[in-house]
mmJSON file of the N, C-alpha and C atoms, coordinates in Angstrom:
{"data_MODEL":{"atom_site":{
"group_PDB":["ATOM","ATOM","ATOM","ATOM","ATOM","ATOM","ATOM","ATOM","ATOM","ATOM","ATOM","ATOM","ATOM","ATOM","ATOM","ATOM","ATOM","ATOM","ATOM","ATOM","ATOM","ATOM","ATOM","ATOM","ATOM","ATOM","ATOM","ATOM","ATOM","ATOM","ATOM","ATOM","ATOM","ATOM","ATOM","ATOM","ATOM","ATOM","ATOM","ATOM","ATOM","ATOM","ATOM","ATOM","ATOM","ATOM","ATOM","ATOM","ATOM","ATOM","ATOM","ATOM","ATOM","ATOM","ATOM","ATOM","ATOM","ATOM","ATOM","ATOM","ATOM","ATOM","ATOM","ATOM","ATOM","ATOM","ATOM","ATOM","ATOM","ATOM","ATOM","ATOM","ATOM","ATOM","ATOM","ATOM","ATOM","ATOM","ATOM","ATOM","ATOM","ATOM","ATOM","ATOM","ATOM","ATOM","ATOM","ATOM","ATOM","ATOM","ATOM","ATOM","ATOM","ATOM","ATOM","ATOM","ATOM","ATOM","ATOM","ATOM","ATOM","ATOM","ATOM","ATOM","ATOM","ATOM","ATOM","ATOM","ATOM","ATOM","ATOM","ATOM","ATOM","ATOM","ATOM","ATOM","ATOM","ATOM","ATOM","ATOM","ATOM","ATOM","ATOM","ATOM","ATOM","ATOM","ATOM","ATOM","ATOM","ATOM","ATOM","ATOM","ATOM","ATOM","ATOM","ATOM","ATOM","ATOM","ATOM","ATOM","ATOM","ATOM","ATOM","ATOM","ATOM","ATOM","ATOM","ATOM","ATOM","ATOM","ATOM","ATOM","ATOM","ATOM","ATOM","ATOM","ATOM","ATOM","ATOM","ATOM","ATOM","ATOM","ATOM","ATOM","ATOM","ATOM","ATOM","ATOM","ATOM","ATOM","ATOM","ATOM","ATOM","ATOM","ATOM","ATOM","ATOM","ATOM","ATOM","ATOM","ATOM","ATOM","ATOM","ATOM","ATOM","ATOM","ATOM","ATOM","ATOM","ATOM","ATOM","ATOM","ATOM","ATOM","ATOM","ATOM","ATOM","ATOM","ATOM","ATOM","ATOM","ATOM","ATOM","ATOM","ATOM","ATOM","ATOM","ATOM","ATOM","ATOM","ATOM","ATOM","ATOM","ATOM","ATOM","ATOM","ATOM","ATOM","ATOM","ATOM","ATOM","ATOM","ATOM","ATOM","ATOM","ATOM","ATOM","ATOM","ATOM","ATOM","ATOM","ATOM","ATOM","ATOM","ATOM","ATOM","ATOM","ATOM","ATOM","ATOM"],
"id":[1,2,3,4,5,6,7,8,9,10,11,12,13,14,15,16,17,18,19,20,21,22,23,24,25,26,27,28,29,30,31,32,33,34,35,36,37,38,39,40,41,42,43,44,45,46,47,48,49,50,51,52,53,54,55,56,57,58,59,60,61,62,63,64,65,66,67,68,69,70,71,72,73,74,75,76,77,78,79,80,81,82,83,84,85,86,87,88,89,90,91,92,93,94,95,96,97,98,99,100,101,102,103,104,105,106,107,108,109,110,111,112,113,114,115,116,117,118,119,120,121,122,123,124,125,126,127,128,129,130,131,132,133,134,135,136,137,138,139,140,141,142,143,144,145,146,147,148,149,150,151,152,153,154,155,156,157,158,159,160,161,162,163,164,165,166,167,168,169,170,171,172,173,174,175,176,177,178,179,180,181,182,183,184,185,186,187,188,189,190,191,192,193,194,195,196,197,198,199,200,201,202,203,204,205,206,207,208,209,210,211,212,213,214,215,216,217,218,219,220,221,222,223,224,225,226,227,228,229,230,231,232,233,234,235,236,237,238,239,240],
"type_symbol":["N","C","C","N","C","C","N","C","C","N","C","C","N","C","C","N","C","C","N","C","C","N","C","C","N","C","C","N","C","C","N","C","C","N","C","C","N","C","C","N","C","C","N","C","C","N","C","C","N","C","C","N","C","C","N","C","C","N","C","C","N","C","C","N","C","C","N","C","C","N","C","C","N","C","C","N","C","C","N","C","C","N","C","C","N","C","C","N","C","C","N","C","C","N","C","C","N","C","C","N","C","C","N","C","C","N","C","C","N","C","C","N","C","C","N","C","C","N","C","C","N","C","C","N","C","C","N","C","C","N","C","C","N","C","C","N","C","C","N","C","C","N","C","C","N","C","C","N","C","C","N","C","C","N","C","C","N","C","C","N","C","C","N","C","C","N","C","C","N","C","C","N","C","C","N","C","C","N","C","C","N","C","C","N","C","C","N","C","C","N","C","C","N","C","C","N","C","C","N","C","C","N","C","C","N","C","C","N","C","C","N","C","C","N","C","C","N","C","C","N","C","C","N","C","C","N","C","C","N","C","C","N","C","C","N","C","C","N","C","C"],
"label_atom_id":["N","CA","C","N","CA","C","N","CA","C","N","CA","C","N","CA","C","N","CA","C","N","CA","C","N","CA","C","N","CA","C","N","CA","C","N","CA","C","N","CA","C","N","CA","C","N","CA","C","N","CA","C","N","CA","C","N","CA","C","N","CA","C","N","CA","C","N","CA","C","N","CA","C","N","CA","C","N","CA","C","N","CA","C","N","CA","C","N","CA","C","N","CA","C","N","CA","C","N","CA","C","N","CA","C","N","CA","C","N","CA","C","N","CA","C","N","CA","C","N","CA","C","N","CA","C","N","CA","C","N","CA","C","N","CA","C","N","CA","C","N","CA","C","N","CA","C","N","CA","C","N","CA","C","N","CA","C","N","CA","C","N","CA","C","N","CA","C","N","CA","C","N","CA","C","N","CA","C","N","CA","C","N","CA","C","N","CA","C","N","CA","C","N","CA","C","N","CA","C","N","CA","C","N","CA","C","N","CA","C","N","CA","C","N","CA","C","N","CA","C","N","CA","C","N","CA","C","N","CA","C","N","CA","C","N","CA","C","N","CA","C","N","CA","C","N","CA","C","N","CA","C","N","CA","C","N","CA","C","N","CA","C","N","CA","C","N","CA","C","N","CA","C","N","CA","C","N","CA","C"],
"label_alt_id":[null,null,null,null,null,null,null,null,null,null,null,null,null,null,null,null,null,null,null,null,null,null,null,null,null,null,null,null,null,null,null,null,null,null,null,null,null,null,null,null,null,null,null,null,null,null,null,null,null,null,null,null,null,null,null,null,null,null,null,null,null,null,null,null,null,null,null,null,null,null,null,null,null,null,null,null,null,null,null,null,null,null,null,null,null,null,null,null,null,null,null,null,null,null,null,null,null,null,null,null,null,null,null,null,null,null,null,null,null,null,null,null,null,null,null,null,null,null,null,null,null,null,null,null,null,null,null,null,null,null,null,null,null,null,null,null,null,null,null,null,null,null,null,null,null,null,null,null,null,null,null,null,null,null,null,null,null,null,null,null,null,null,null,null,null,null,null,null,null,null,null,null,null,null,null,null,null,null,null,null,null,null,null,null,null,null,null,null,null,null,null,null,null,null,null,null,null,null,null,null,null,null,null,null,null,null,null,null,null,null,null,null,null,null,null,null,null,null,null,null,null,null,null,null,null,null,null,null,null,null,null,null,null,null,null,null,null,null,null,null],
"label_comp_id":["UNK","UNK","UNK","UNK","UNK","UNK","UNK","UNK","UNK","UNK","UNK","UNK","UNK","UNK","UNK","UNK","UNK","UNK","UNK","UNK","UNK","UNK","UNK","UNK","UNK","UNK","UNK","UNK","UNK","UNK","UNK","UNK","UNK","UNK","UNK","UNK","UNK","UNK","UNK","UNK","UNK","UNK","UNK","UNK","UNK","UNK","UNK","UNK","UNK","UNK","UNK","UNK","UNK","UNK","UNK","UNK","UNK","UNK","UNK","UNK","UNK","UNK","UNK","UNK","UNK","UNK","UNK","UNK","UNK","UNK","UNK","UNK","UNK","UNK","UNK","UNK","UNK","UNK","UNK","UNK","UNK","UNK","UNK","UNK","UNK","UNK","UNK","UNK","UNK","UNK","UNK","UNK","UNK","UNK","UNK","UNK","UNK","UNK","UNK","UNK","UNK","UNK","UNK","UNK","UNK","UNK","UNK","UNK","UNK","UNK","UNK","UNK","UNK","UNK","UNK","UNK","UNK","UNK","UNK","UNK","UNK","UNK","UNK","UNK","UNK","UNK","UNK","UNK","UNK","UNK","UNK","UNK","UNK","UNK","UNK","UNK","UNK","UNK","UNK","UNK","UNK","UNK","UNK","UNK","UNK","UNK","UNK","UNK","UNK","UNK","UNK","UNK","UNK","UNK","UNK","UNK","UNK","UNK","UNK","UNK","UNK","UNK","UNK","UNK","UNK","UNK","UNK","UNK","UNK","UNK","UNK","UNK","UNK","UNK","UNK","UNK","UNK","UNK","UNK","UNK","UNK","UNK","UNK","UNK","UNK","UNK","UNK","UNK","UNK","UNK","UNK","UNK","UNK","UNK","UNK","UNK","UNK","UNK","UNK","UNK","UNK","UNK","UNK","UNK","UNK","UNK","UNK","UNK","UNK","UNK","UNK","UNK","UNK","UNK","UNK","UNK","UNK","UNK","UNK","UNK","UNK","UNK","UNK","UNK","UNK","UNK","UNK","UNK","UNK","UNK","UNK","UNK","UNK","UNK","UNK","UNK","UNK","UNK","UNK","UNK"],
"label_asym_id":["A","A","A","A","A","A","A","A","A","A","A","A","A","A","A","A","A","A","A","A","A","A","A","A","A","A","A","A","A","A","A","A","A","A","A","A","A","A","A","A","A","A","A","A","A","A","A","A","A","A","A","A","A","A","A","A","A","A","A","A","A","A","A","A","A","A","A","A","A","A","A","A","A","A","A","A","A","A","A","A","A","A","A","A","A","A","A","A","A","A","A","A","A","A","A","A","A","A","A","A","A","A","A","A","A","A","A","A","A","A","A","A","A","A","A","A","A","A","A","A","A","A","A","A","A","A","A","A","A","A","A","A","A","A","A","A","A","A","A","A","A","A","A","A","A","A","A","A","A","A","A","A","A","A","A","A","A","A","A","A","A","A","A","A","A","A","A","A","A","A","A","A","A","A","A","A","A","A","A","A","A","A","A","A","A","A","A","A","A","A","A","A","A","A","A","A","A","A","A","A","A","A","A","A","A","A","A","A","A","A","A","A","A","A","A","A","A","A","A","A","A","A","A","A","A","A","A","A","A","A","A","A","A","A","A","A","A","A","A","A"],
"label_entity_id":["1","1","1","1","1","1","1","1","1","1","1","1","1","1","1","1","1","1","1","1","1","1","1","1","1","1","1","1","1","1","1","1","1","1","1","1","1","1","1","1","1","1","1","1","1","1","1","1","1","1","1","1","1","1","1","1","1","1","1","1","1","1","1","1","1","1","1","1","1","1","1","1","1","1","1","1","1","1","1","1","1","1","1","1","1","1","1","1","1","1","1","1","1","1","1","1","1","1","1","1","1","1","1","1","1","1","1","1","1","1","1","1","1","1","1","1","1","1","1","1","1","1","1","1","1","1","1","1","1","1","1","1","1","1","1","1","1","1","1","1","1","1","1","1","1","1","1","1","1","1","1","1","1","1","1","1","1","1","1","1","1","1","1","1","1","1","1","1","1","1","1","1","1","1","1","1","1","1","1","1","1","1","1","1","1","1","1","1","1","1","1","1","1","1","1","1","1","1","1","1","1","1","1","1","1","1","1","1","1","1","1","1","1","1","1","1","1","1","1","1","1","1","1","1","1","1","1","1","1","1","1","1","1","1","1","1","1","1","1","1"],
"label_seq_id":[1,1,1,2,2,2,3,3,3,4,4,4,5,5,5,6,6,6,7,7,7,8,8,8,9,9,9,10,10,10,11,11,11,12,12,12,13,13,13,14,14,14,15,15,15,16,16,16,17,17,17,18,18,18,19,19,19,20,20,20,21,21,21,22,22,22,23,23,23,24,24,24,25,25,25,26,26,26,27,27,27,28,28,28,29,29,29,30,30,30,31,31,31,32,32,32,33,33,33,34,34,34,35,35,35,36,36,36,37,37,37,38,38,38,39,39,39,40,40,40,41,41,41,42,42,42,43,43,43,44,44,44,45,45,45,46,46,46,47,47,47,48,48,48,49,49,49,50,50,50,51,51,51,52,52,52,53,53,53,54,54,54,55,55,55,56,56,56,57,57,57,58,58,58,59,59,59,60,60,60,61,61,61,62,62,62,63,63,63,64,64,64,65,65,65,66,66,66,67,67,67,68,68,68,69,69,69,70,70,70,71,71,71,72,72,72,73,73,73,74,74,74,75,75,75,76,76,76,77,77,77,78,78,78,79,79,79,80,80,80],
"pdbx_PDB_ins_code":[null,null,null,null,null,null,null,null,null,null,null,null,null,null,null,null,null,null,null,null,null,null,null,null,null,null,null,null,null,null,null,null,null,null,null,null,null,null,null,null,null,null,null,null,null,null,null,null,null,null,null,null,null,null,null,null,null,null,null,null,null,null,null,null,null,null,null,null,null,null,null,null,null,null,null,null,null,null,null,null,null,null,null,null,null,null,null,null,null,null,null,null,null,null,null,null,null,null,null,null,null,null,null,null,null,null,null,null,null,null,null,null,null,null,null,null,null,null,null,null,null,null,null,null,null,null,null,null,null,null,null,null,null,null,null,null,null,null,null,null,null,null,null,null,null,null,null,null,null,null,null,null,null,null,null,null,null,null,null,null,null,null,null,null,null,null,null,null,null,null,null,null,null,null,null,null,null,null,null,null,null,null,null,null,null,null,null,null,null,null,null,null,null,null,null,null,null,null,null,null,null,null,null,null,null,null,null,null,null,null,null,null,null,null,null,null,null,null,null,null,null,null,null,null,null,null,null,null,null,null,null,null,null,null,null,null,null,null,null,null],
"Cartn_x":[3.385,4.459,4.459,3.327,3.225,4.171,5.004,5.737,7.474,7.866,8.741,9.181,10.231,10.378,11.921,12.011,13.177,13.73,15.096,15.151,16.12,16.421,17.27,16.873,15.784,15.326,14.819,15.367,16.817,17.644,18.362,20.034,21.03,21.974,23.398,24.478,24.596,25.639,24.956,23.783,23.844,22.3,21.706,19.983,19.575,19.408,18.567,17.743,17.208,15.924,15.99,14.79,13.845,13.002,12.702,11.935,10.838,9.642,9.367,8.904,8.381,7.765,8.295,9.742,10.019,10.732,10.278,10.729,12.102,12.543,14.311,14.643,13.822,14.811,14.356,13.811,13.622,14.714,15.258,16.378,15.669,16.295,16.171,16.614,16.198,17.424,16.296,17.586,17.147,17.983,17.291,17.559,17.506,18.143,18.21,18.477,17.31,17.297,17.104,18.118,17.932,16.464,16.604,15.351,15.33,15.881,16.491,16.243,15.899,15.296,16.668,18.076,19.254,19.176,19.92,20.192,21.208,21.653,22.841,22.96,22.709,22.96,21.918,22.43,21.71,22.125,21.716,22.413,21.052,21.853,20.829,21.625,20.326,20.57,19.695,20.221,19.16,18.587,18.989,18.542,17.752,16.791,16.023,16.385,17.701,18.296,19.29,19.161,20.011,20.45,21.695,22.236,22.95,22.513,23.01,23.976,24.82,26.151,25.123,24.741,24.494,25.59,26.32,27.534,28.281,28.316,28.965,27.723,26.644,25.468,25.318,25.295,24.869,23.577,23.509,22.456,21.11,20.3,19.02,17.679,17.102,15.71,16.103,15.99,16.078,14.874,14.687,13.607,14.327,13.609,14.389,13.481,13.574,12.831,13.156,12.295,12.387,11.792,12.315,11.743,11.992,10.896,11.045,10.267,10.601,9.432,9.225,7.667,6.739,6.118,6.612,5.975,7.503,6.932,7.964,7.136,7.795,7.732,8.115,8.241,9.012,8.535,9.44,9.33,10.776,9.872,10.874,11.981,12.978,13.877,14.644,15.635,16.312,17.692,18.809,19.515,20.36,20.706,21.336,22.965],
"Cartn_y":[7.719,7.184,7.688,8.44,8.843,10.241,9.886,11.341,10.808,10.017,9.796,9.357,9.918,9.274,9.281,8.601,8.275,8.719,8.952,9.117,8.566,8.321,7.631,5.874,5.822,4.812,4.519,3.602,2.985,3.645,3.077,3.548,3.229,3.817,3.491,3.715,4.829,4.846,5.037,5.483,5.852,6.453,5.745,6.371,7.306,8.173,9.281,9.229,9.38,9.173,10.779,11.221,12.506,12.155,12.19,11.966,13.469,13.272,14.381,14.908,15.518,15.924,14.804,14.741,13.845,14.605,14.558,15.147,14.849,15.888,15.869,15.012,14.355,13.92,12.118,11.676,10.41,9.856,9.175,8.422,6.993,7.557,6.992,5.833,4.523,3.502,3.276,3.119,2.678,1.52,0.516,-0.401,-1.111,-1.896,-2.298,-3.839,-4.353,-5.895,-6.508,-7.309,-8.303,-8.902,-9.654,-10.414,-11.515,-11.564,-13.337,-12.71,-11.307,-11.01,-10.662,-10.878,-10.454,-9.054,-8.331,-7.535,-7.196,-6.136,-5.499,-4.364,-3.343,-2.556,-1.853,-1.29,-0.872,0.585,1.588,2.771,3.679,4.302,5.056,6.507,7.263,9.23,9.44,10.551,11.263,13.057,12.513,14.0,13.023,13.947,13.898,13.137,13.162,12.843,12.377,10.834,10.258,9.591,9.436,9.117,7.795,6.978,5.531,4.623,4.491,4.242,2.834,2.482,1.51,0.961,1.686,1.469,-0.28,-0.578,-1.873,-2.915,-2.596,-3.684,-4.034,-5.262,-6.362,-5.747,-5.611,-5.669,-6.257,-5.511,-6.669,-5.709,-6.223,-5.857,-5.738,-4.718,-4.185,-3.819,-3.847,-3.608,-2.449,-1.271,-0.299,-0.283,-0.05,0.242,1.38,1.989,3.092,3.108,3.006,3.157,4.53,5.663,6.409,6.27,6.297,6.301,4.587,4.725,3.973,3.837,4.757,4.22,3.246,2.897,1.903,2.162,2.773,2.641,1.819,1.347,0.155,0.244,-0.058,0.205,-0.705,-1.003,-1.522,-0.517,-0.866,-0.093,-0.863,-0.778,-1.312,-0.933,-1.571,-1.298,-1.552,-0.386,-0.69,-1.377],
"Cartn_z":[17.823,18.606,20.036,20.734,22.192,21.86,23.526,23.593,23.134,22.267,21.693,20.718,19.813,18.33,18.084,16.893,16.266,14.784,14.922,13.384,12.63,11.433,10.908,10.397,10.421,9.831,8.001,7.691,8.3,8.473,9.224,10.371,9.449,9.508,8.969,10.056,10.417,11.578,12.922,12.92,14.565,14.219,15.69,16.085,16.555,16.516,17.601,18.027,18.984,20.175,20.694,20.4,21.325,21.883,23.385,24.338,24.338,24.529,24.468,25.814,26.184,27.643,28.635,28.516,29.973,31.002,32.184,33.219,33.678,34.276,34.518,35.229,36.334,37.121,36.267,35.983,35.243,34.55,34.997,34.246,32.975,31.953,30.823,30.269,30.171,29.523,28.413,27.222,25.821,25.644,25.135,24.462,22.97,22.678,21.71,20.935,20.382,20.638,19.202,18.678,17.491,17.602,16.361,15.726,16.917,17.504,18.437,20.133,19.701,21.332,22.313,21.598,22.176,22.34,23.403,24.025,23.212,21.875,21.54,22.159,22.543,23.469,24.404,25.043,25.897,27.054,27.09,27.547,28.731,29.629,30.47,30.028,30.119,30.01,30.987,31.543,31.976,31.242,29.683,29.45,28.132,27.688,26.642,25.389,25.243,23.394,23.656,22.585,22.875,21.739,21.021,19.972,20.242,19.523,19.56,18.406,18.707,17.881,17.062,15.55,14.854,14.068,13.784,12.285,12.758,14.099,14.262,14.201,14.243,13.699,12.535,12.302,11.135,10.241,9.101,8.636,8.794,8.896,9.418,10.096,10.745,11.792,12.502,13.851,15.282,15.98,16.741,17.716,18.791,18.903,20.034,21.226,22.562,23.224,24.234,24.679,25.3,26.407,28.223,29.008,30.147,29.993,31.016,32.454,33.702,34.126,34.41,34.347,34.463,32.833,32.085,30.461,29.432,28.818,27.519,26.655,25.556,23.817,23.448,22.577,21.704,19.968,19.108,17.485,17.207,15.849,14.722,14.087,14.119,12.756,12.333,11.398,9.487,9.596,9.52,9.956,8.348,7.532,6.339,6.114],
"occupancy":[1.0,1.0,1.0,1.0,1.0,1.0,1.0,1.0,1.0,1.0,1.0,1.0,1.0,1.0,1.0,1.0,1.0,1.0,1.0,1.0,1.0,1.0,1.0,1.0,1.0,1.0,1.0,1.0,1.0,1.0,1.0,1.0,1.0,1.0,1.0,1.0,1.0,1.0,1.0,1.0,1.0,1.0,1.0,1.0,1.0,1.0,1.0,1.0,1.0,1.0,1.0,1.0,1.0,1.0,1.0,1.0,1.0,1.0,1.0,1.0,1.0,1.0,1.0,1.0,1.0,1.0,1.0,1.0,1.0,1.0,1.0,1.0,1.0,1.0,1.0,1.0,1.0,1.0,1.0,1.0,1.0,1.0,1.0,1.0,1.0,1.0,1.0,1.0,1.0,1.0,1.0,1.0,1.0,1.0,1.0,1.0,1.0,1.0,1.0,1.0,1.0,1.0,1.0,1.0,1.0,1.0,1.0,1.0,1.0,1.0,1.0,1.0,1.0,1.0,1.0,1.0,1.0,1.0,1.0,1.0,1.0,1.0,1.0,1.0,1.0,1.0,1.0,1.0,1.0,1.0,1.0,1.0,1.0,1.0,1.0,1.0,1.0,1.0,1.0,1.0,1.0,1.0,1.0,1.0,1.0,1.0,1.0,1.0,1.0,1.0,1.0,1.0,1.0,1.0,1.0,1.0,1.0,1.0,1.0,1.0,1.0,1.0,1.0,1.0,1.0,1.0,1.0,1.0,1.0,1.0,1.0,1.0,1.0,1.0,1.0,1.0,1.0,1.0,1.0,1.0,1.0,1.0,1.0,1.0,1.0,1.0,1.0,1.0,1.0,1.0,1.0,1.0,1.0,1.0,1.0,1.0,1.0,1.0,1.0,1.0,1.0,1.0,1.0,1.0,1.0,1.0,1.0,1.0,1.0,1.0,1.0,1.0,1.0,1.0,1.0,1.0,1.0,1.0,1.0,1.0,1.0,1.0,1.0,1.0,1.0,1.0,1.0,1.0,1.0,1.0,1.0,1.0,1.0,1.0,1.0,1.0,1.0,1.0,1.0,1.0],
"B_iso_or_equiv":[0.0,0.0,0.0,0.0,0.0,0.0,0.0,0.0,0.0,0.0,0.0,0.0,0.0,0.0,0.0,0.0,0.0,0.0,0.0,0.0,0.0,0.0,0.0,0.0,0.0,0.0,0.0,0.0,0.0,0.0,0.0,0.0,0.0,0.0,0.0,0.0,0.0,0.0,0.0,0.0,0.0,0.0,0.0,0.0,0.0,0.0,0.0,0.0,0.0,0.0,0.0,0.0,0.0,0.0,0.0,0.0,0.0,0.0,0.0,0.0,0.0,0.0,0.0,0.0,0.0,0.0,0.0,0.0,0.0,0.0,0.0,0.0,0.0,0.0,0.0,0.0,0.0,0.0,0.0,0.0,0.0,0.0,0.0,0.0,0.0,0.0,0.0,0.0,0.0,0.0,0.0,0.0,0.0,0.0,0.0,0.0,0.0,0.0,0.0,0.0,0.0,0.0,0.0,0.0,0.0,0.0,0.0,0.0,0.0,0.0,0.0,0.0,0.0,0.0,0.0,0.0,0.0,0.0,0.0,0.0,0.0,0.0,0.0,0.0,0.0,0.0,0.0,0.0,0.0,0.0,0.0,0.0,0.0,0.0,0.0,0.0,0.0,0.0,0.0,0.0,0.0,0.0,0.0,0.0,0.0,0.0,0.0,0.0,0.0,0.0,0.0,0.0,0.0,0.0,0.0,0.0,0.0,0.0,0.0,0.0,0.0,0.0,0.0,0.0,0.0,0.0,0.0,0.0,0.0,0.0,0.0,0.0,0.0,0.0,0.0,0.0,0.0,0.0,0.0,0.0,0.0,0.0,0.0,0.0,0.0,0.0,0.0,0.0,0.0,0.0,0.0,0.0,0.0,0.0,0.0,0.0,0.0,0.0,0.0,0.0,0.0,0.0,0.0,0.0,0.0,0.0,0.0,0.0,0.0,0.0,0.0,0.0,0.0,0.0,0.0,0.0,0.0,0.0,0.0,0.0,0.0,0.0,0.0,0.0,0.0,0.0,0.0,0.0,0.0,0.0,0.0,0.0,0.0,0.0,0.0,0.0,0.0,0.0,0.0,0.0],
"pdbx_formal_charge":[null,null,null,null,null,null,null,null,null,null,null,null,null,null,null,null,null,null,null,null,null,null,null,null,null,null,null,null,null,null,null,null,null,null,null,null,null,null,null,null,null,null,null,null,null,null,null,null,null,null,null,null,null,null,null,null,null,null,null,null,null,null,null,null,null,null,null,null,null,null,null,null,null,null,null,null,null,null,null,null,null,null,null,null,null,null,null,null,null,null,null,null,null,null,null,null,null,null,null,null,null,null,null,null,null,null,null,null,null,null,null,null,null,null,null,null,null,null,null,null,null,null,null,null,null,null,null,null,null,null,null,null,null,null,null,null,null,null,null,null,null,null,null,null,null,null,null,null,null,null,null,null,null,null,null,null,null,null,null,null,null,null,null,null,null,null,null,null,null,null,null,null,null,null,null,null,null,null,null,null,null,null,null,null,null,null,null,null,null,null,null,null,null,null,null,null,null,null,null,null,null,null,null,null,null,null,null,null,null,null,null,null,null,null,null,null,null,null,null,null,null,null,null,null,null,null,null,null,null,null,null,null,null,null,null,null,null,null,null,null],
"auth_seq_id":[1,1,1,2,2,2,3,3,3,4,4,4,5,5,5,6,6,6,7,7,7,8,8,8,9,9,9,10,10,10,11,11,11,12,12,12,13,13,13,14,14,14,15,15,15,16,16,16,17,17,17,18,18,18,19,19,19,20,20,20,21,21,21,22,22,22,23,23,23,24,24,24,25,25,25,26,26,26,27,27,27,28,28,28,29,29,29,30,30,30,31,31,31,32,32,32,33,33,33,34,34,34,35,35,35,36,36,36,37,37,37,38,38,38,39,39,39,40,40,40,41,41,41,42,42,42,43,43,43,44,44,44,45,45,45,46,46,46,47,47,47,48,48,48,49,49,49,50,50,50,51,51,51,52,52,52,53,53,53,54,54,54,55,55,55,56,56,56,57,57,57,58,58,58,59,59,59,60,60,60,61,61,61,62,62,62,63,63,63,64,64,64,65,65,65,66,66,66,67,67,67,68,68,68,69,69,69,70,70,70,71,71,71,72,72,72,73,73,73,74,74,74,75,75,75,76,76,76,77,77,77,78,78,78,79,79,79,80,80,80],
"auth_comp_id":["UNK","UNK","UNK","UNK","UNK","UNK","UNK","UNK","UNK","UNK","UNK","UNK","UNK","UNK","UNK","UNK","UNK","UNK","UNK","UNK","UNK","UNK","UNK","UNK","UNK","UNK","UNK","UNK","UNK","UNK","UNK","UNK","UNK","UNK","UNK","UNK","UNK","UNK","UNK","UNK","UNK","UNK","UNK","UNK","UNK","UNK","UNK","UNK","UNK","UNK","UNK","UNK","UNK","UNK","UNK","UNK","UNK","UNK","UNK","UNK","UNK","UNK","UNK","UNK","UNK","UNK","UNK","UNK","UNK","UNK","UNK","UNK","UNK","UNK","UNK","UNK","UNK","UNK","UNK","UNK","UNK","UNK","UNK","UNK","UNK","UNK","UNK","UNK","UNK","UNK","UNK","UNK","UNK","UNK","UNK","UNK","UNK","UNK","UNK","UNK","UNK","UNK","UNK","UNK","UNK","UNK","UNK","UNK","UNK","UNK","UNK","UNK","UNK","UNK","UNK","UNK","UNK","UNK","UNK","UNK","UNK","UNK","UNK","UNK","UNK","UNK","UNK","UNK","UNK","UNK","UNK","UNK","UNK","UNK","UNK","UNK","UNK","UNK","UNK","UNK","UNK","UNK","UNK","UNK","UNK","UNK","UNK","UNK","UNK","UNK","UNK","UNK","UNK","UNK","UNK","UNK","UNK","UNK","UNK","UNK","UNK","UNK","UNK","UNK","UNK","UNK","UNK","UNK","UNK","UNK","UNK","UNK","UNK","UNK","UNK","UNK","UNK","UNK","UNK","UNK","UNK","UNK","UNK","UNK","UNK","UNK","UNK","UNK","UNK","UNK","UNK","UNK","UNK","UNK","UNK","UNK","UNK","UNK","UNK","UNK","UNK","UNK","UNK","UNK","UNK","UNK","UNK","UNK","UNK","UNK","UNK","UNK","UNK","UNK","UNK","UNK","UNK","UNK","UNK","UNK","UNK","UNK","UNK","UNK","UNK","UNK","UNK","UNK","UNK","UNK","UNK","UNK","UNK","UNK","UNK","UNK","UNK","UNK","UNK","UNK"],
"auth_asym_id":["A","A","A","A","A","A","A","A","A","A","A","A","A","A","A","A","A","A","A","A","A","A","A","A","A","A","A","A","A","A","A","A","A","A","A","A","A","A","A","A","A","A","A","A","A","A","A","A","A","A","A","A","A","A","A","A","A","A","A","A","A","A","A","A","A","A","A","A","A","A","A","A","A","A","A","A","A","A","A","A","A","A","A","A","A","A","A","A","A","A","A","A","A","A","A","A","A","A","A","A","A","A","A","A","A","A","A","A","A","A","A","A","A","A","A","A","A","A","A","A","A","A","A","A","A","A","A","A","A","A","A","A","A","A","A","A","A","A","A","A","A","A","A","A","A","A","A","A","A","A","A","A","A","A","A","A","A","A","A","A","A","A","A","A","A","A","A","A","A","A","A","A","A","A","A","A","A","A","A","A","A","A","A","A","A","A","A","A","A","A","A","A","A","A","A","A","A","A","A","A","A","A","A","A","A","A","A","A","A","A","A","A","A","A","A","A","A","A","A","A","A","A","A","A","A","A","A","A","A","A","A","A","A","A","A","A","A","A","A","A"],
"auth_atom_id":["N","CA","C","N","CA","C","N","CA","C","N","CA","C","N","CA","C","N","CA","C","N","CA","C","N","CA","C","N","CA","C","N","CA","C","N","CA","C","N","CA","C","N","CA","C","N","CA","C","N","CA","C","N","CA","C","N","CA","C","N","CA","C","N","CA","C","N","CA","C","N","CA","C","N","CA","C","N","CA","C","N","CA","C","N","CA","C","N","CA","C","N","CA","C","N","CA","C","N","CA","C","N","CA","C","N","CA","C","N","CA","C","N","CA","C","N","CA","C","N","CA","C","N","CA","C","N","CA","C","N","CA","C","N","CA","C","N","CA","C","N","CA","C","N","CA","C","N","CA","C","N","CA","C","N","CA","C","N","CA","C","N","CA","C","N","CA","C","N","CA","C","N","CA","C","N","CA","C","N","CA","C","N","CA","C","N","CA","C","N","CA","C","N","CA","C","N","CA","C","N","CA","C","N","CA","C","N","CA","C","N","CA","C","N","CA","C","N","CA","C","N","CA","C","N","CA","C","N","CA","C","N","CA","C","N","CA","C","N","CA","C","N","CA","C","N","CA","C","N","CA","C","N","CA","C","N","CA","C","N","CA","C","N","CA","C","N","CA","C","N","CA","C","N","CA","C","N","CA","C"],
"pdbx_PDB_model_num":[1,1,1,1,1,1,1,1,1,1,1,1,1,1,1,1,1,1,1,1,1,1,1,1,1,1,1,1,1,1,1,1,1,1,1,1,1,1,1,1,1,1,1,1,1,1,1,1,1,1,1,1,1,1,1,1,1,1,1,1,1,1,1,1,1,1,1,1,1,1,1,1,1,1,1,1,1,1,1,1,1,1,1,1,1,1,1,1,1,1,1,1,1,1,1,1,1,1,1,1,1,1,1,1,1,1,1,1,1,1,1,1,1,1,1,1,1,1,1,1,1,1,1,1,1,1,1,1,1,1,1,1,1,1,1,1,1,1,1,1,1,1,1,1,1,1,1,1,1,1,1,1,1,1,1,1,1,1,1,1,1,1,1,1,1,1,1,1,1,1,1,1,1,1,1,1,1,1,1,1,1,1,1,1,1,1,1,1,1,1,1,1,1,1,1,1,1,1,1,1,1,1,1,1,1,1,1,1,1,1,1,1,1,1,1,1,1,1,1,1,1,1,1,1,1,1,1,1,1,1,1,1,1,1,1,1,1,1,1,1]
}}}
């Protein structure tokens, strides 16, 4: 997964994201996108870890993405 991962897959209430070796001043936005490519949320940090409220999402497939920088991760997760 590079220099970032996730946990809680499947999700029930809420995602966690650890960034790993990302530099301080890099501002962070994570996202988060249905099967339909919609935008359900979406949040900027500028620190390493970031916990993402799931419990009001529908059951189903999610797609997360992660952009620091000049790099993007992106992964599947299950949303119980």
């Amino acid at each position: 997964m590079g220099n970032w991962q996730f946990s809680r897959n499947p999700a029930k209430d809420e995602l966690n994201i650890q960034i790993n070796n990302s530099k301080a001043n890099n501002l962070i936005t994570v996202s988060i996108f249905d099967v339909l490519g919609n935008t359900v949320l979406s949040k900027q940090s500028a620190t390493a870890n970031c916990k993402l409220p799931t419990d009001h999402f529908s059951k189903g497939i999610y797609f997360v993405e992660v952009k620091t920088g000049k790099e993007v991760y992106r992964a599947k997760f299950v949303k119980e």
